[in-house]
C-alpha positions as CSV (number, residue, x, y, z in Angstrom):
1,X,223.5,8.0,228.7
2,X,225.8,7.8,225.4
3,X,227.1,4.9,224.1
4,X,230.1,5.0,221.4
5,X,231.0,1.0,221.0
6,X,227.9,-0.7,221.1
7,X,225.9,-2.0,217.7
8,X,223.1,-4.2,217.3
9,X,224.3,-6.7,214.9
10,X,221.1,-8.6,214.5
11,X,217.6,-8.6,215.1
12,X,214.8,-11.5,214.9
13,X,211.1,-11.9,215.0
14,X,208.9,-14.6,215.2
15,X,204.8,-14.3,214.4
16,X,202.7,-17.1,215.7
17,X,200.7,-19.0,213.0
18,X,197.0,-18.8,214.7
19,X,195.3,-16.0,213.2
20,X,192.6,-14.9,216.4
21,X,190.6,-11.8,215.0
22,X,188.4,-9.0,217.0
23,X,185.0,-10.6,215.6
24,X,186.4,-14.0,216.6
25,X,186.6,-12.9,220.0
26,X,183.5,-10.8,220.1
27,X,181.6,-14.0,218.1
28,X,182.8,-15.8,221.7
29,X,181.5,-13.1,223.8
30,X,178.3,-12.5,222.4
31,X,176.4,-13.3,225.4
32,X,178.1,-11.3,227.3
33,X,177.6,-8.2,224.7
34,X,174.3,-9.2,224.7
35,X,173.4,-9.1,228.4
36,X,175.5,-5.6,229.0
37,X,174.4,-4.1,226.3
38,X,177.7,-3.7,224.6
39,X,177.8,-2.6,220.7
40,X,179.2,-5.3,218.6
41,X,182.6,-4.2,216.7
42,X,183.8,-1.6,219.7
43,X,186.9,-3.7,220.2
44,X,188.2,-3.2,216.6
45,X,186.5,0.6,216.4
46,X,188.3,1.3,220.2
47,X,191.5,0.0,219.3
48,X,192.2,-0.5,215.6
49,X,193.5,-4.4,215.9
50,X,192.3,-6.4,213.7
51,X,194.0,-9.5,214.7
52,X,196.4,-11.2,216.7
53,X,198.4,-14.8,216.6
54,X,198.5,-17.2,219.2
55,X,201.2,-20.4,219.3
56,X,199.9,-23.6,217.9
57,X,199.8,-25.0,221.7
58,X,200.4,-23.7,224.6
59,X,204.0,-22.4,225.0
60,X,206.2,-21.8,227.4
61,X,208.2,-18.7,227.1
62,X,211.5,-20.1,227.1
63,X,210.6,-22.0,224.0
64,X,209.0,-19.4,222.7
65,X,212.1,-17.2,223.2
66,X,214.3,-19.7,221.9
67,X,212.3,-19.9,218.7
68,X,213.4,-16.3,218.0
69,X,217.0,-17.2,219.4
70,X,217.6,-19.8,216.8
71,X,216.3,-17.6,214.4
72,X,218.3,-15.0,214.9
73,X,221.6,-17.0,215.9
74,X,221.1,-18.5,211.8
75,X,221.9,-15.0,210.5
76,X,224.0,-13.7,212.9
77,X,227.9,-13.3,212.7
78,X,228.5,-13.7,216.6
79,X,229.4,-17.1,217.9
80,X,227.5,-19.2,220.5
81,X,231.1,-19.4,222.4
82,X,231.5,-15.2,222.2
83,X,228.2,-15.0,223.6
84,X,229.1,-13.2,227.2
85,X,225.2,-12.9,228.5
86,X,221.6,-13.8,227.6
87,X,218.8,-12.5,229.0
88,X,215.1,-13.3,228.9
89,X,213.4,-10.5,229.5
90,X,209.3,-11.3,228.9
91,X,206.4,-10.6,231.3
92,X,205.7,-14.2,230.8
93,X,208.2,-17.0,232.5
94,X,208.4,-20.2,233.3
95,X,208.5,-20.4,236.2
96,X,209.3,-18.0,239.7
97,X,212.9,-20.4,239.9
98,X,215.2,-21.0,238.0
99,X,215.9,-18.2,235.6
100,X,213.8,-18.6,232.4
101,X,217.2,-17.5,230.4
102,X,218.3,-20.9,231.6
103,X,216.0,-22.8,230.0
104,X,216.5,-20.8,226.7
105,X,220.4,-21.3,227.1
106,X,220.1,-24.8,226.7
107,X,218.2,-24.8,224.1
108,X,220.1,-22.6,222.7
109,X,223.3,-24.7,222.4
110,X,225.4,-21.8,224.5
111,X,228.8,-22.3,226.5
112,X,229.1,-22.4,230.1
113,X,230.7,-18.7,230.1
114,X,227.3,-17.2,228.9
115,X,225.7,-15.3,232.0
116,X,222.1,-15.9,232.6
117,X,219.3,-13.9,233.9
118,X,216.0,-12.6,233.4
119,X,214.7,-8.9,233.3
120,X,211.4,-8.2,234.1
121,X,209.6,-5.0,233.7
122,X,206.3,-5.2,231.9
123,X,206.0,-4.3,228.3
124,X,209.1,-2.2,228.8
125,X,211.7,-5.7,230.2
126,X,213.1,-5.9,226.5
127,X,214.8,-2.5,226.9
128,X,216.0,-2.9,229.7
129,X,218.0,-6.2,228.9
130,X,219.5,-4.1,225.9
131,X,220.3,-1.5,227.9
132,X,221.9,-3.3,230.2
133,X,223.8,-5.2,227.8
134,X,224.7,-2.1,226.3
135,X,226.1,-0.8,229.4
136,X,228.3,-4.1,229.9
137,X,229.9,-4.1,226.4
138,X,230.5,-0.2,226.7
139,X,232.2,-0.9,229.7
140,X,234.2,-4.2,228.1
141,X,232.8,-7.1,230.4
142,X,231.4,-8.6,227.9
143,X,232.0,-8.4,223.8
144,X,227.9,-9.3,223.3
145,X,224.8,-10.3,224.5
146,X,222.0,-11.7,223.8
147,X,218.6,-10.3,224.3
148,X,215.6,-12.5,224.6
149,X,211.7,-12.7,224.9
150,X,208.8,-14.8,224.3
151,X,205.2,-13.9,225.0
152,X,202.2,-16.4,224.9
153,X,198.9,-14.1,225.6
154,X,196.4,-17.0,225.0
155,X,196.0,-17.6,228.7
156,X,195.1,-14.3,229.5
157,X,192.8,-14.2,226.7
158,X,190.7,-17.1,227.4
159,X,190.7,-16.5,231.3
160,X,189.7,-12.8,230.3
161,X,186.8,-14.1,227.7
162,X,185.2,-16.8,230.9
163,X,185.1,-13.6,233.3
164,X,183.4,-11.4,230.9
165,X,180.5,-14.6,230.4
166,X,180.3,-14.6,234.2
167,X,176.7,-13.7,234.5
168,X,177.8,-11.4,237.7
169,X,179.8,-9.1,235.5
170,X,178.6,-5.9,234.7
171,X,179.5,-3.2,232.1
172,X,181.4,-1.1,235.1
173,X,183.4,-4.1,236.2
174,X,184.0,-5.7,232.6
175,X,185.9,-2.3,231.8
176,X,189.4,-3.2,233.5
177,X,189.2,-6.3,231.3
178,X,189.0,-4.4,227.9
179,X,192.6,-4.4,227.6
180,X,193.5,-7.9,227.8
181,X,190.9,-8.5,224.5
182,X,193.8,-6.7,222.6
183,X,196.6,-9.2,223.6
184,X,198.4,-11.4,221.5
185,X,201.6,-13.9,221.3
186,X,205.1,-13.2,219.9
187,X,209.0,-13.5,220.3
188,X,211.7,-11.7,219.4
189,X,215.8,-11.6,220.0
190,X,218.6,-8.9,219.4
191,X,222.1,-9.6,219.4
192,X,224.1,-6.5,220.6
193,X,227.8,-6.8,220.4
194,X,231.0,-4.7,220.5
195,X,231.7,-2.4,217.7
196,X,235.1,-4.3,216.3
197,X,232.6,-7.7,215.8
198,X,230.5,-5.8,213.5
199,X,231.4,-2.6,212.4
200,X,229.0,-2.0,209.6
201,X,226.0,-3.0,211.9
202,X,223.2,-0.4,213.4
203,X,224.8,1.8,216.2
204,X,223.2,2.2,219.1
205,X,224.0,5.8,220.6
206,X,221.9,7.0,223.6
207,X,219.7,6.3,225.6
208,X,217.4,7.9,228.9
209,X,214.8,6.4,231.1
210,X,212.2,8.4,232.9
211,X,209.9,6.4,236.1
212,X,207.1,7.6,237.2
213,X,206.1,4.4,240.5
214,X,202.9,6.3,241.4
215,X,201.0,5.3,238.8
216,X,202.2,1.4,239.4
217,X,198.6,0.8,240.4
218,X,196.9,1.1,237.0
219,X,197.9,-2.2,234.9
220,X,198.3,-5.1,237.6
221,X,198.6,-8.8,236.4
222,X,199.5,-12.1,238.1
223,X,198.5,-15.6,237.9
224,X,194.7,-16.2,239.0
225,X,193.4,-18.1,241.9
226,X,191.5,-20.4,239.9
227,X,194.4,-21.2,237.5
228,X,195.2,-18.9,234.2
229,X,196.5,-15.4,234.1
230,X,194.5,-12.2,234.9
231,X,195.0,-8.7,234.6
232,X,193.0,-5.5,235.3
233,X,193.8,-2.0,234.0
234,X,192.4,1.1,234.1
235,X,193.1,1.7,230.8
236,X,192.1,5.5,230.3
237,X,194.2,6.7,233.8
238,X,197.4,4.7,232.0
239,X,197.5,6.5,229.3
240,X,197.3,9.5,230.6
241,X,199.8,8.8,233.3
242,X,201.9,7.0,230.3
243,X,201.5,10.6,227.9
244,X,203.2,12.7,231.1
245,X,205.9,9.8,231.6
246,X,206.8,9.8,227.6
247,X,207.0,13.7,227.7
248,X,209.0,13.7,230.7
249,X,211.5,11.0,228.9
250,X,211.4,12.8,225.2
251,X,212.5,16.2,227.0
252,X,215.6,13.9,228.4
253,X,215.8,12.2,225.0
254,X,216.5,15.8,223.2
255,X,218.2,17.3,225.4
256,X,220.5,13.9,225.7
257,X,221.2,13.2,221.7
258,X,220.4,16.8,220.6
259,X,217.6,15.6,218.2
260,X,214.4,17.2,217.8
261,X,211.2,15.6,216.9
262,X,212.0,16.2,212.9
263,X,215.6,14.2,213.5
264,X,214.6,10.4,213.4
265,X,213.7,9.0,210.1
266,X,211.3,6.9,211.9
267,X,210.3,6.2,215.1
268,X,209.4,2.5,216.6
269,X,207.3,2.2,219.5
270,X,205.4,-0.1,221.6
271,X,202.5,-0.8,220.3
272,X,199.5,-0.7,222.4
273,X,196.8,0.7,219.7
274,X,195.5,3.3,217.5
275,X,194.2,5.5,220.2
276,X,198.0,4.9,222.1
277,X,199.9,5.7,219.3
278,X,198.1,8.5,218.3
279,X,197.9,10.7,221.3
280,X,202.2,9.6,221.7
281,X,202.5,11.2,218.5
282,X,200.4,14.1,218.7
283,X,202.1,14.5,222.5
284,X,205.8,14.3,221.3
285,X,205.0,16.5,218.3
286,X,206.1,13.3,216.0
287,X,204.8,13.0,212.2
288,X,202.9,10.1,212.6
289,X,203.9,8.8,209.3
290,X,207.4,8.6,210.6
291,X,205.8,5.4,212.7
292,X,205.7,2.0,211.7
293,X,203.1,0.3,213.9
294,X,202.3,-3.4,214.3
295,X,199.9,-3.5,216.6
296,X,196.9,-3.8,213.8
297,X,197.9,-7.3,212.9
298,X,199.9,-8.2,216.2
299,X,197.9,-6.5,218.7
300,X,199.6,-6.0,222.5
301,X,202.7,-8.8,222.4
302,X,204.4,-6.9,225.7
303,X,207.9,-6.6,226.0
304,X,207.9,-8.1,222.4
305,X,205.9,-5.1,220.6
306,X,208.9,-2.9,220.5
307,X,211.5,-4.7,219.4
308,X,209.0,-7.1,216.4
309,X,208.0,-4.1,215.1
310,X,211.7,-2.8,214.6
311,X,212.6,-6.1,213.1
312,X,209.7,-6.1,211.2
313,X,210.7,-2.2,210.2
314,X,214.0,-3.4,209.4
315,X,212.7,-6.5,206.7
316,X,210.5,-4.3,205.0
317,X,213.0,-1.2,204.0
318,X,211.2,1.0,205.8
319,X,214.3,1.8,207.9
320,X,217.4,1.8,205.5
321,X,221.0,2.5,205.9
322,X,222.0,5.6,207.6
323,X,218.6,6.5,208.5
324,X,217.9,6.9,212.4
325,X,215.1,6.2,214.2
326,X,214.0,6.4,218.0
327,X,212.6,3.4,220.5
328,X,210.0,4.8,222.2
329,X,209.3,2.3,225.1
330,X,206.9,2.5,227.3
331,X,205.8,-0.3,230.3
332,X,203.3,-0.1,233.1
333,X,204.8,1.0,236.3
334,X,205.2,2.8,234.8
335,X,208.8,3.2,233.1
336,X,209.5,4.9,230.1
337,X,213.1,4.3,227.9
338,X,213.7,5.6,224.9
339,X,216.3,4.8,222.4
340,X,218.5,7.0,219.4
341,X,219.9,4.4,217.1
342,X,221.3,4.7,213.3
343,X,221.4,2.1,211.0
């Protein structure tokens, strides 16, 4: 799909202040490494995160969201009133009813014409609430929109570290856990608008999407029995089953914007960990040094990851005017969309 009219006037990012690292969390499960015999350092050496942040408190994800909303809304040139849609569009909600976006719209300070809803698809719901906005101001029912998320992984985290002391745990059933150790906490916004409101803004230009439902077995999350959030992944099947999906959706990708993997200037993508991003690269034929990766001071933020990282990419210079870059998102599912956008 093309898009001709559609820009993303502003991005925003918001980094936690708690500072967890990897020998934090292995410090905490040392008993555990002890009794299975696990080496000491593997979570940093496996996955190349050094850290991640964590809220102050625990969080809900509306506030969390609206944290990067207020953020961004200080910057941007839109108006709360011209504000046709906002959509939160985390793993983590409130609540199952009503809409998290509600909760962020009032605190927000937006007018009663803003729609409300959330979008939920894993690590992949942030692209999905810009492509759907992008498909509404293409189509002229709404002039912008407003694109939300707000991820608090410290639940997960500390359920995940009291499972792996359980003293009935052993090294084959601790391995779906692994993945959860590389969580963190984040929020982030985008404000995508209508050409005419912001004409020197970054253009968004195409998009494709590639789904691949069999493999919707190998990351499964919800909230646990016993109260927290739990998770389980097969962690070496999903990336494997993510590689195919991302090859599948780069074909579309070139074949859609007539790029090539030397085109972009850089490339964003979620960010998972070394061994993730590496074998995307190496898959897609992609210079690695064309990435700007996040994930070793952010770890996993979910449907966060992508679009921090771009913001981050955009405060640093590392993606100037002119220069295009591609969104390689990626969600377990598993779902795949990937993004051609110029600045």
């Amino acid at each position: 799909m093309k898009f001709s009219k559609v820009v993303i006037e502003s991005l925003a990012w918001v980094k936690p202040p708690v500072e967890v690292t990897s020998d934090e969390i292995e410090r905490r499960l040392a008993p555990a490494y002890e009794r299975l015999r696990l080496p000491t350092g593997r979570l940093e050496l496996m996955t190349g995160i050094r850290s991640r942040h964590f809220w102050e408190r625990p969080v809900l994800p509306s506030w969390a969201s609206a944290q990067a909303g207020a953020k961004l809304l200080s910057v941007s040139r839109i108006l709360r009133e011209r504000i046709g849609l906002i959509a939160h569009c985390g793993v983590c909600r409130d609540r199952m009813e009503p809409a998290t976006a509600s909760y962020v719209h009032e605190l927000l300070g937006l007018g009663p014409r803003t729609q409300i809803l959330d979008i939920s698809n894993a690590c992949l719901g942030f692209l999905n609430g810009m492509l759907l906005a992008a498909g509404l101001i293409e189509s002229g029912q709404v002039e912008s929109a407003l694109v939300v998320t707000g991820e608090d992984g410290l639940p997960l985290l500390e359920n995940t570290v009291r499972s792996f002391l359980d003293p009935a745990q052993t090294r084959s059933s601790v391995k779906g856990l692994f993945a959860n150790l590389t969580i963190g906490a984040g929020a982030a916004a985008a404000m995508l608008c209508h050409e005419n409101l912001a004409p020197d803004a970054m253009r968004l230009n195409a998009a494709v999407v590639q789904t691949d439902s069999s493999a919707n077995r190998l990351c499964q999350g919800g909230g646990a029995a016993e109260g927290g959030l739990q998770m389980e992944t097969d962690s070496e099947a999903l990336l494997e089953a993510g590689l195919g999906v991302a090859s599948r959706a780069w074909q579309s990708f070139e074949a859609e914007t007539g790029w090539t993997a030397e085109t972009p200037d850089r490339v964003i993508c979620h960010q998972v960990g070394r061994a993730h991003q590496r074998r995307l690269l190496e898959t897609l034929g992609i210079d690695e040094a064309k990435d700007f990766p996040t994930y070793q001071f952010m770890g996993n933020t979910g449907s966060a990851a992508l679009p921090m990282s771009l913001a981050a990419a955009l405060e640093a210079g590392a993606l100037a005017k002119g220069q295009r870059a591609a969104l390689l998102g990626i969600g377990s599912g598993i779902s795949s969309i990937m993004m051609a956008v110029e600045a």
